[in-house]
Biotite code that builds the C-alpha atoms (Angstrom):
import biotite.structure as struc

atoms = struc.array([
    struc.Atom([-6.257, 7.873, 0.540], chain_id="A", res_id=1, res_name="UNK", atom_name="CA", element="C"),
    struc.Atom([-3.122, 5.839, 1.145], chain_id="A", res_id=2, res_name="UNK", atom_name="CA", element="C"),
    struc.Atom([-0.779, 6.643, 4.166], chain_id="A", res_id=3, res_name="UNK", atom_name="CA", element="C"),
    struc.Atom([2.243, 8.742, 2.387], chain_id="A", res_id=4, res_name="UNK", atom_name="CA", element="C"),
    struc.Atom([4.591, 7.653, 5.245], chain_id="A", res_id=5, res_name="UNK", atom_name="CA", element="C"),
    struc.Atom([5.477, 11.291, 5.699], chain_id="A", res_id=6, res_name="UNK", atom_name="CA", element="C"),
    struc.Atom([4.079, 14.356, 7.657], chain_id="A", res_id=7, res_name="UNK", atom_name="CA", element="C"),
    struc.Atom([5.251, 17.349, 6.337], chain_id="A", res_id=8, res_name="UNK", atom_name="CA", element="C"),
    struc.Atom([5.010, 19.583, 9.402], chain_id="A", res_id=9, res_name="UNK", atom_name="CA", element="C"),
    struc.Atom([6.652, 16.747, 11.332], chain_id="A", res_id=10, res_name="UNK", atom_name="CA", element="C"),
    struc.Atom([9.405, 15.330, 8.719], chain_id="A", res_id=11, res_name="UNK", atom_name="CA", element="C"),
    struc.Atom([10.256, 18.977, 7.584], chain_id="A", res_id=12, res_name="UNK", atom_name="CA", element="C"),
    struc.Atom([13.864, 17.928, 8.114], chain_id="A", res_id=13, res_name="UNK", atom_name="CA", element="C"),
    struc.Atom([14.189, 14.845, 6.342], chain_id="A", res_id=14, res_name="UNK", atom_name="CA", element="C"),
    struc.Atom([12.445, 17.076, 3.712], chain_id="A", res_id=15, res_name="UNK", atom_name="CA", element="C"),
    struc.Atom([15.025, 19.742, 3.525], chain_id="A", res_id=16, res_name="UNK", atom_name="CA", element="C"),
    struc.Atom([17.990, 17.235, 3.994], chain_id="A", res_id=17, res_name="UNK", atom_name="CA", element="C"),
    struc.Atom([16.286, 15.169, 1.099], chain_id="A", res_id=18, res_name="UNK", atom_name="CA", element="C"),
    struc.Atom([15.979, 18.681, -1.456], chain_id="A", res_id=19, res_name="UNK", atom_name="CA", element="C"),
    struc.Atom([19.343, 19.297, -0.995], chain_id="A", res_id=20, res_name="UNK", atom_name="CA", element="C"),
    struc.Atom([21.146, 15.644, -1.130], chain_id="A", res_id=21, res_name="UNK", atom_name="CA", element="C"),
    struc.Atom([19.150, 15.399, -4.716], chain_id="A", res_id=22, res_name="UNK", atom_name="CA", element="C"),
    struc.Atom([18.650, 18.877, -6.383], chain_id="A", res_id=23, res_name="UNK", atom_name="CA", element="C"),
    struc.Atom([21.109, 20.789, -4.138], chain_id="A", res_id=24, res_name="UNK", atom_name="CA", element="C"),
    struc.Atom([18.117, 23.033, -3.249], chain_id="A", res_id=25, res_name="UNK", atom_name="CA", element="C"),
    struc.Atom([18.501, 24.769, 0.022], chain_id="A", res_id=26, res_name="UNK", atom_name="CA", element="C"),
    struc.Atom([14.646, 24.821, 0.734], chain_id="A", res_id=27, res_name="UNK", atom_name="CA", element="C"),
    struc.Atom([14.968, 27.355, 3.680], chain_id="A", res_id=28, res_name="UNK", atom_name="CA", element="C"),
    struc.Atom([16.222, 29.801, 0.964], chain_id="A", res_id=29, res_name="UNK", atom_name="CA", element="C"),
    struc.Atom([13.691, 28.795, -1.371], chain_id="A", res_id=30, res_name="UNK", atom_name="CA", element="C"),
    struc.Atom([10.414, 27.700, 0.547], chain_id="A", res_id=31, res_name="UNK", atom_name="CA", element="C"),
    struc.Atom([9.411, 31.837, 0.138], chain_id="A", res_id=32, res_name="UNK", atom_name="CA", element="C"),
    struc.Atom([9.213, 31.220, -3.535], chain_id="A", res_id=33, res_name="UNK", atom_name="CA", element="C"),
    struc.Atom([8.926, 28.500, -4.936], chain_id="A", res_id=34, res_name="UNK", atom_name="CA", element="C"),
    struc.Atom([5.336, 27.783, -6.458], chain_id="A", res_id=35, res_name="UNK", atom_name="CA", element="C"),
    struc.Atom([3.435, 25.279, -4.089], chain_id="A", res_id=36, res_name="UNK", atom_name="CA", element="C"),
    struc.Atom([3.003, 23.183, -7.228], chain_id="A", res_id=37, res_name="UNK", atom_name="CA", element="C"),
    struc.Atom([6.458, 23.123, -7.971], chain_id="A", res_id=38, res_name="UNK", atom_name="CA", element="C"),
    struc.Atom([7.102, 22.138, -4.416], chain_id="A", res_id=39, res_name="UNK", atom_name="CA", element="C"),
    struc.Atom([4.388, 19.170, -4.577], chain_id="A", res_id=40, res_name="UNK", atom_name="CA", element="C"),
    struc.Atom([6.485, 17.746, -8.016], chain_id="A", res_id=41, res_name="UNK", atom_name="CA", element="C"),
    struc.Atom([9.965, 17.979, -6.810], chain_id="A", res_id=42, res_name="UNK", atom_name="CA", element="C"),
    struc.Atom([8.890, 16.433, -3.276], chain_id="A", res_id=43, res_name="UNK", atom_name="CA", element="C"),
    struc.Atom([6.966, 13.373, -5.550], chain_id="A", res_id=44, res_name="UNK", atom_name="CA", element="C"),
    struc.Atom([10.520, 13.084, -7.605], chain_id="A", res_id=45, res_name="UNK", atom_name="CA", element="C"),
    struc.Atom([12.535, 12.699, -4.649], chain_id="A", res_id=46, res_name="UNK", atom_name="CA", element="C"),
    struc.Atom([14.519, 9.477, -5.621], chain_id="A", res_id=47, res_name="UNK", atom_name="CA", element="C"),
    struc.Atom([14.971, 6.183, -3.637], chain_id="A", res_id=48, res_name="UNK", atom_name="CA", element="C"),
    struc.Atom([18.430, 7.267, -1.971], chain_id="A", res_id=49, res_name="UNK", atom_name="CA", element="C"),
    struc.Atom([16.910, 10.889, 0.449], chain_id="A", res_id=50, res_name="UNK", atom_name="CA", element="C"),
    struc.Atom([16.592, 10.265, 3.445], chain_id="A", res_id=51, res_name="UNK", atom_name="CA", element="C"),
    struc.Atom([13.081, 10.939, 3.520], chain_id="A", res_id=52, res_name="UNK", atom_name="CA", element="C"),
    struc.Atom([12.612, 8.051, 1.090], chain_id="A", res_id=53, res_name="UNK", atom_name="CA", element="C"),
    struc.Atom([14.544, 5.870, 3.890], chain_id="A", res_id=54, res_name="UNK", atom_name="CA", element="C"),
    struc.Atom([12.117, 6.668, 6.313], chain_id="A", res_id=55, res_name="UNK", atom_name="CA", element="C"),
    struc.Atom([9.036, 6.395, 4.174], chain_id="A", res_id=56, res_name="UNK", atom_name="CA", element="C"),
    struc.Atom([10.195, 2.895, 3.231], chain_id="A", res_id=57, res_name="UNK", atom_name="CA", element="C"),
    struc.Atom([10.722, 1.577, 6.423], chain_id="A", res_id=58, res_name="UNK", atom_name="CA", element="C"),
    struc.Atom([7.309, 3.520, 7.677], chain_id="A", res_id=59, res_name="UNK", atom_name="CA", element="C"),
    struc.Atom([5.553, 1.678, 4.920], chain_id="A", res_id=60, res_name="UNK", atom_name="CA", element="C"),
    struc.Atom([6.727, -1.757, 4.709], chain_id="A", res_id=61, res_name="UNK", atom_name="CA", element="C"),
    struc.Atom([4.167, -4.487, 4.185], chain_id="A", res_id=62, res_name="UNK", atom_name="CA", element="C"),
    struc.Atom([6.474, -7.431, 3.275], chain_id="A", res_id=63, res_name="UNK", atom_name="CA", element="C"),
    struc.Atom([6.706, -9.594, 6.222], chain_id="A", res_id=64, res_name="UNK", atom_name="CA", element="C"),
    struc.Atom([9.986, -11.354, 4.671], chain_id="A", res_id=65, res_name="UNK", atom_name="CA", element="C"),
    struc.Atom([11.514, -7.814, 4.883], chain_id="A", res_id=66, res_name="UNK", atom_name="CA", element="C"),
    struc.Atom([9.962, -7.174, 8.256], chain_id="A", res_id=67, res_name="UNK", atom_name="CA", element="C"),
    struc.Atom([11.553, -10.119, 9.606], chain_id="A", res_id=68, res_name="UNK", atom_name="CA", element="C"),
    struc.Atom([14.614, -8.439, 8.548], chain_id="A", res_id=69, res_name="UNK", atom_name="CA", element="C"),
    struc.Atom([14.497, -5.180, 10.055], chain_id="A", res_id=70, res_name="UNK", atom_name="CA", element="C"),
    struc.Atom([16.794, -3.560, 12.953], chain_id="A", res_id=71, res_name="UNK", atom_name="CA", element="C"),
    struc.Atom([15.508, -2.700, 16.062], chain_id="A", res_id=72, res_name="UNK", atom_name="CA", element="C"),
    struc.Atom([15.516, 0.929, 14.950], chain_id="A", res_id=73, res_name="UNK", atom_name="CA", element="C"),
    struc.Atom([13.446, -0.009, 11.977], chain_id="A", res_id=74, res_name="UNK", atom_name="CA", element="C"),
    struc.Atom([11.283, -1.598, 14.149], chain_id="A", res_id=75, res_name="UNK", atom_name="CA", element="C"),
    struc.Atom([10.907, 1.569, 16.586], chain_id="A", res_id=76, res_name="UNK", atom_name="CA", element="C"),
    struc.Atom([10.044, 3.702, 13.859], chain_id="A", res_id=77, res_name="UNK", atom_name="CA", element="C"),
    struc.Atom([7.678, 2.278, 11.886], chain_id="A", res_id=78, res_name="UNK", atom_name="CA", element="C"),
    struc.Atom([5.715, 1.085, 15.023], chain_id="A", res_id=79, res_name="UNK", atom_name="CA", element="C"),
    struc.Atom([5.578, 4.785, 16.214], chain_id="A", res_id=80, res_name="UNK", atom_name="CA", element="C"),
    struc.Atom([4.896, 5.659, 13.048], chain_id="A", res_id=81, res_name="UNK", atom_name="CA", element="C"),
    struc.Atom([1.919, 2.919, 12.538], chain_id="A", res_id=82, res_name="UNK", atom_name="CA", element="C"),
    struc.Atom([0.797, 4.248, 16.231], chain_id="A", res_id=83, res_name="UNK", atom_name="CA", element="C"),
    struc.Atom([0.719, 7.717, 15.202], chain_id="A", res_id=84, res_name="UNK", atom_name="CA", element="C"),
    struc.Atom([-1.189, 7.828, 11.775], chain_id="A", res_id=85, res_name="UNK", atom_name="CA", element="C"),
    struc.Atom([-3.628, 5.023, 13.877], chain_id="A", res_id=86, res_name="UNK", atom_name="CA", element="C"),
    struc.Atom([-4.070, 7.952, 16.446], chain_id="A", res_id=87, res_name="UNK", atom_name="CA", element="C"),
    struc.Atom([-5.439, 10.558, 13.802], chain_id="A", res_id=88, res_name="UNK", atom_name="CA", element="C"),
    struc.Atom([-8.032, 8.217, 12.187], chain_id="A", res_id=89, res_name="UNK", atom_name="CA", element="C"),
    struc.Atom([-11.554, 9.296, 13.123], chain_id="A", res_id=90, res_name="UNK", atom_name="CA", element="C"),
    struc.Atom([-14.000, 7.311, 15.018], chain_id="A", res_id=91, res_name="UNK", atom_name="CA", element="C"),
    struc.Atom([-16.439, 7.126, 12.602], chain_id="A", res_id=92, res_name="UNK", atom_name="CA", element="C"),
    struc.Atom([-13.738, 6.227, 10.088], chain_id="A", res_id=93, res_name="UNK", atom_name="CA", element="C"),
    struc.Atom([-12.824, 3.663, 11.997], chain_id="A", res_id=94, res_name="UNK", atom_name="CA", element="C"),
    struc.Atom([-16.546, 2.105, 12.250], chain_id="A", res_id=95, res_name="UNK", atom_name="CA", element="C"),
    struc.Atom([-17.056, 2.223, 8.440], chain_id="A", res_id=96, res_name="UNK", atom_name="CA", element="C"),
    struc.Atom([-13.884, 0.330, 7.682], chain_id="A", res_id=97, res_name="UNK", atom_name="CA", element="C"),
    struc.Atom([-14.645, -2.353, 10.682], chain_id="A", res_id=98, res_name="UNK", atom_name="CA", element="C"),
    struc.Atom([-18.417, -2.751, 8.737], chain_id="A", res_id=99, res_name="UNK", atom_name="CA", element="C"),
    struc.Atom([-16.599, -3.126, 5.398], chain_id="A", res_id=100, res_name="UNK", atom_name="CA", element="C"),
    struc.Atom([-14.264, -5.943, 6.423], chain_id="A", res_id=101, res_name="UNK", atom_name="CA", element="C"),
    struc.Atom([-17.083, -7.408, 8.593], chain_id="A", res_id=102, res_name="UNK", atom_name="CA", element="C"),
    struc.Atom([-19.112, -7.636, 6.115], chain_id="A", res_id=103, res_name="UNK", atom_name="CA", element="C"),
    struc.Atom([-16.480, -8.800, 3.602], chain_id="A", res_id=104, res_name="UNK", atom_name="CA", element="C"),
    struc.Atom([-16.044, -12.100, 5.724], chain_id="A", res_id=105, res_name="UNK", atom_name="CA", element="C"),
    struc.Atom([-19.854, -12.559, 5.897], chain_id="A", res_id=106, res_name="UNK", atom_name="CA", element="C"),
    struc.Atom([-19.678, -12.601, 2.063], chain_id="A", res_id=107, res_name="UNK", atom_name="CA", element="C"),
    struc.Atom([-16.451, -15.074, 2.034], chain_id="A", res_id=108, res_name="UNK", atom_name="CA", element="C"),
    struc.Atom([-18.088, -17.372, 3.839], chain_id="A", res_id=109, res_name="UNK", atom_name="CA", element="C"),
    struc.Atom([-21.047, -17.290, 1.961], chain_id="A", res_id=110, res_name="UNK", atom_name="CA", element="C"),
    struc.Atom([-23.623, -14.532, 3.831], chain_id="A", res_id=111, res_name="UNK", atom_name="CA", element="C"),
    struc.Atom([-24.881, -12.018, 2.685], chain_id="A", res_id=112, res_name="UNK", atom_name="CA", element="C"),
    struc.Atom([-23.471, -8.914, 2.962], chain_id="A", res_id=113, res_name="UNK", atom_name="CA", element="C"),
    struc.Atom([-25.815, -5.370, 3.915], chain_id="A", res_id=114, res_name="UNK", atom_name="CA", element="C"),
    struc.Atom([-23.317, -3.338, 1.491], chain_id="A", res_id=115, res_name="UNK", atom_name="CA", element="C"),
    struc.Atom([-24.836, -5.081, -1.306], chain_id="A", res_id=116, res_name="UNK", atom_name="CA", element="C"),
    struc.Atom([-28.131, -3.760, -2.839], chain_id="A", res_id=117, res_name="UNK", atom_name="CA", element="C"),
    struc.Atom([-30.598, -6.588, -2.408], chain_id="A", res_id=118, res_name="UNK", atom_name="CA", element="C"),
    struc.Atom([-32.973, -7.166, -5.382], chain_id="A", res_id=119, res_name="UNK", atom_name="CA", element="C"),
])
């Protein structure tokens, strides 16, 4: 499952600043309430301008020509954030994606890869 670039626990903040800069939902009134599901589609609609969409975009960004770009705040967060979310994968987890890409450069340079079912 790809990284969100949020923690709900942890970004409860951004999330409540975020509800009420774009449907002018105080969430602390409404968090009692409102149907989880209801919750889980307004939080997915949250447009590009919240706050917590500012944050999740510089968590999440890929593009090293943007990267090259970024302050040195940027830079703090998403490398705590990157640190943190690299902190809560599981060993094991860990292993099985190290075998994948191992054996993915055995097959680009022509091996043969173990994931494969031999015939």
């Amino acid at each position: 499952m790809p990284d969100p670039g949020y923690d709900l626990i942890e970004d409860y903040d951004l999330i409540v600043a975020s509800f009420q800069s774009e449907y002018g939902i105080r969430l602390s009134r409404e968090v009692n309430t409102m149907p989880w599901e209801e919750f889980r589609q307004m939080l997915a609609g949250l447009g590009p301008n919240t706050v917590l969409a500012r944050m999740v975009s510089i968590r999440t960004e890929e593009d090293e020509e943007m990267l090259k770009h970024f302050t040195p705040e940027q830079r703090r967060i998403r490398c705590e954030w990157r640190n943190r979310t690299a902190a809560k994968v599981s060993i094991k987890d860990r292993d099985v994606f190290l075998e994948q890409m191992k054996q993915a450069f055995i097959t680009m340079a022509g091996g043969r890869s173990k994931l494969k079912k031999e015939k």
